[in-house]
N, C-alpha and C positions, 0 to 999 in steps of 0.2 A: 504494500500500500504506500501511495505516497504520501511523505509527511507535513506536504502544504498541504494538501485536503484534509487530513487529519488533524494540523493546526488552526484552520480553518473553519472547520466542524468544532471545535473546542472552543475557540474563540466564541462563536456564534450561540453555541450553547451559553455560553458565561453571560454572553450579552440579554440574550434570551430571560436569561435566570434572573438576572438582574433589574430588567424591563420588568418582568412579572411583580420581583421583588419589590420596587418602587410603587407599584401598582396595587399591590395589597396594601403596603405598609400607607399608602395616600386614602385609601377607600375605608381606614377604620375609621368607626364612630367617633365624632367628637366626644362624647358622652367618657368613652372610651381612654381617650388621650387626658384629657382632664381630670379622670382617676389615681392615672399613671404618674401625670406632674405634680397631684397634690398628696400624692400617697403618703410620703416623707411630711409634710404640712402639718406640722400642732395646730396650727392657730384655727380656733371655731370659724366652721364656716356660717356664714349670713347669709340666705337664698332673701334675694329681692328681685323684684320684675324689673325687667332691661331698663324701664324708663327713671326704677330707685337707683338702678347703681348707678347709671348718669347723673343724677343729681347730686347722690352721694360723695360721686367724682369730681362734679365742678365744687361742692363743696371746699373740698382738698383743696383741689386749685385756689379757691380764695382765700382759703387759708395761708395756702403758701405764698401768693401773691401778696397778703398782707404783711407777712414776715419779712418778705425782700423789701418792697414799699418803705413799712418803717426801717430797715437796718438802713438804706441807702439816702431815708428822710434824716435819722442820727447822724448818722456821717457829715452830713450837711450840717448839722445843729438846727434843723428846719423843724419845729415843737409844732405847727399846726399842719406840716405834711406828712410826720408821724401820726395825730392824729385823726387823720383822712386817710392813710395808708390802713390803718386798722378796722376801722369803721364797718367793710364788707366783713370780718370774722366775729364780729361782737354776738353778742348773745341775740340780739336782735335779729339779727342775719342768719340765725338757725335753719334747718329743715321744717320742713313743713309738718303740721302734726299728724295727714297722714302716713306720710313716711316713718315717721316716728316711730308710730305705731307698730312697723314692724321688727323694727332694731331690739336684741336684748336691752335688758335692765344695763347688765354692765357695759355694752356701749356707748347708753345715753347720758351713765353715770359719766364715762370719761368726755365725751362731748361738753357735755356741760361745764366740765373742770377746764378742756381747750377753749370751748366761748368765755369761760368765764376768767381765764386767763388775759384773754385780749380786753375784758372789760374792765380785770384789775391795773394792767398794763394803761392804758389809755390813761383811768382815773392817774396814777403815776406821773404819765409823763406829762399830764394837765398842771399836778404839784412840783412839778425837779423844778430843779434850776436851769435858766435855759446857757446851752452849750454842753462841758463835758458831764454834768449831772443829766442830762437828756438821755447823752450816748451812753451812760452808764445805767441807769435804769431800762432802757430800751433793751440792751444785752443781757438782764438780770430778767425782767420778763421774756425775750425769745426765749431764753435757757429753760425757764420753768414750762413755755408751752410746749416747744420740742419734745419735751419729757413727758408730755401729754399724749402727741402723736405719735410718740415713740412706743408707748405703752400698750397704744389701741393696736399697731400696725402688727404688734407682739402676737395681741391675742387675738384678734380677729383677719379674715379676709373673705372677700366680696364673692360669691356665688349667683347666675343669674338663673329664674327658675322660668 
């Protein structure tokens, strides 16, 4: 026999095997794959409908968005763009109570200690001194809400049902 055609034939087989292989491994259930990525996963999961977790998400974002906002208002020594930069994460600026509704207990507990971080902060940076008393209380509350979000990000993660 010759051993191009039989390099040929093996090659093609591999290929073959391959293509197929690509092709199962592409056509498992999502349901599936998301098992497999959070198997290793402590953290409680949250089943909320697609339109909670988005909310739940841009949440985040304004939180984070507040935190860069005021670090970069400190910097500046700018005490009423600190407190405009926080303003979207205040307690006020909560989820809605039907969303609420479906979050655990200890979710909302830590929620409320993250909003009510940004409402301690504020009150703060209302009383420093303006300049390095700004930037130093500003960095003394991010520190404490970080450790808020750090907390939640610990024990929980988002599921959508």
């Amino acid at each position: 026999m010759n051993y191009t055609v039989c390099g040929r034939a093996v090659r093609l087989t591999v290929a073959l095997t391959a293509l197929l292989a690509s092709v199962a491994c592409d056509s498992t259930p999502k349901t599936a794959q998301n098992e497999a990525i959070t198997a290793g996963d402590p953290r409680t999961p949250v089943a909320l409908p697609a339109e909670g977790q988005q909310a739940v998400l841009r949440e985040m974002r304004q939180m984070l968005g507040a935190i860069g906002g005021a670090l970069s208002a400190a910097a500046r020594g700018d005490t009423g763009a600190v407190i405009a930069a926080l303003a979207p994460a205040r307690s006020a600026a909560a989820a809605d109570p039907a969303l609420e509704a479906l979050l655990p207990t200890t979710w909302k507990e830590l929620a409320e200690r993250t909003h009510g971080g940004f409402d301690s902060l504020t009150a703060s940076v209302r009383s420093a001194q303006v300049g390095l008393g700004v930037k130093d209380t500003v960095l003394v509350g991010v520190a404490r809400i970080i450790g808020s979000c750090t907390a939640c990000h610990e024990t929980f993660r988002i599921t959508v049902r």
